[in-house]
C-alpha positions, -999 to +999 in steps of 0.1 A: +067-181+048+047-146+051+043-130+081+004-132+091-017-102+106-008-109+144+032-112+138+021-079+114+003-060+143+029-076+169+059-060+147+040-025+154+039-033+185+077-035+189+078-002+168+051+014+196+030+023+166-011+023+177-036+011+153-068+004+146-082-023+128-116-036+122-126-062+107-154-071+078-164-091+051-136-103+025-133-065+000-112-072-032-124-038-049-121-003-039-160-003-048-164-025-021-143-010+003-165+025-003-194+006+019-176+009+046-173+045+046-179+064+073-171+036+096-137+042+089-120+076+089-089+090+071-074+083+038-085+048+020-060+033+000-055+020-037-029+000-043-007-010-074+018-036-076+039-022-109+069-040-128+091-023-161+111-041-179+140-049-163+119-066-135+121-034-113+091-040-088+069-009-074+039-005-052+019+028-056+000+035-032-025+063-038-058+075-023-089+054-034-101+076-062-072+081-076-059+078-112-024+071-119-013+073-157+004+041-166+017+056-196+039+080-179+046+072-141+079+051-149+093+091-153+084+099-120+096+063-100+126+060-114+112+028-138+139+018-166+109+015-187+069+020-191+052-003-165+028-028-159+011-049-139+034-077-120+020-112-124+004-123-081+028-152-079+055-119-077+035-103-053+033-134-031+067-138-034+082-104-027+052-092+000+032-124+007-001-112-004-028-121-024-044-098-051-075-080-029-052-080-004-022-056-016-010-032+008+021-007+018+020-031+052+030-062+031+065-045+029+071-067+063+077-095+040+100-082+018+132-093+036+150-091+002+141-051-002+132-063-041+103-036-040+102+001-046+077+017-022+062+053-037+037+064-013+013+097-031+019+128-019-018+142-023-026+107+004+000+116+028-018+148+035-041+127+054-032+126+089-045+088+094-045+058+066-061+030+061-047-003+045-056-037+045-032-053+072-017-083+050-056-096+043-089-081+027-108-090+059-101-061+077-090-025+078-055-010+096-061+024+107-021+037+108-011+075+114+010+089+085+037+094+101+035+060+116+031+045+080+065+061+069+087+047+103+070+009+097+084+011+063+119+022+069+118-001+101+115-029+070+141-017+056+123+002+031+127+041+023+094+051+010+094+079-019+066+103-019+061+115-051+028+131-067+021+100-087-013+098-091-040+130-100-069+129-074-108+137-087-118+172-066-149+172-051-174+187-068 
């Protein structure tokens, strides 16, 4: 059974990581999560839930406005071969979430370490992030550093790799 938010923000707890979270109407796009902008400060997350071939799972997890070439990130994560989307009844399996709901923090479900986690380098700039804590009806303000010691504390050993090219402002 998947951890819910409380035994999420309990496990951070344990770990002595603060957060923030606050809460809001269900956001399944990152369209819909821009709203909320300027409520929320720090880097806003985009998340992708990747498979190759071989059934080699990955979540990318990139700034917002991102774009990550599917065509060619399997060179860069270590994929056996191009990538695409894995099908939600994997993602429930491996990190107990829901599409809308995808998140680095869903790595507290996966007990069997069956995903890859490749955080973006351009996002880890930010000195706070913000991801969806296990459901899309609120927002988990998490430092960066923070971020990187919940993963490994779930047994996962994020890689930050520049995996995604990032709009500049104009």
């Amino acid at each position: 059974m998947p951890k819910n938010p409380d035994e999420l923000f309990a496990f951070l707890d344990e770990l002595g990581i603060q957060t923030r979270t606050v809460t809001h109407p269900p956001l399944f796009t990152v369209a819909d999560s821009q709203s909320l902008r300027g409520e929320i400060p720090g880097g806003h997350t985009k998340n992708l839930f990747l498979k190759d071939k071989k059934d080699n799972f990955f979540l990318l997890t990139v700034e917002e406005d991102a774009t990550v070439d599917l065509k060619s990130v399997h060179t860069l994560i270590g994929a056996a071969s191009r990538v695409s989307f894995g099908k939600p009844e994997k993602l429930m399996e491996y990190l107990g979430l829901l599409p809308g709901s995808v998140s680095a923090l869903g790595a507290i479900n996966d007990t069997g370490h069956k995903v890859k986690i490749v955080l973006d380098e351009h996002l880890m700039r930010h000195e706070i992030i913000n991801a969806h804590p296990l459901t899309n009806e609120a927002t988990t303000t998490i430092g960066c550093d923070d971020l990187v010691r919940f993963l490994r504390a779930t047994g996962h050993e994020p890689e930050i790799l520049p995996v995604a090219t990032v709009a500049e402002p104009r």
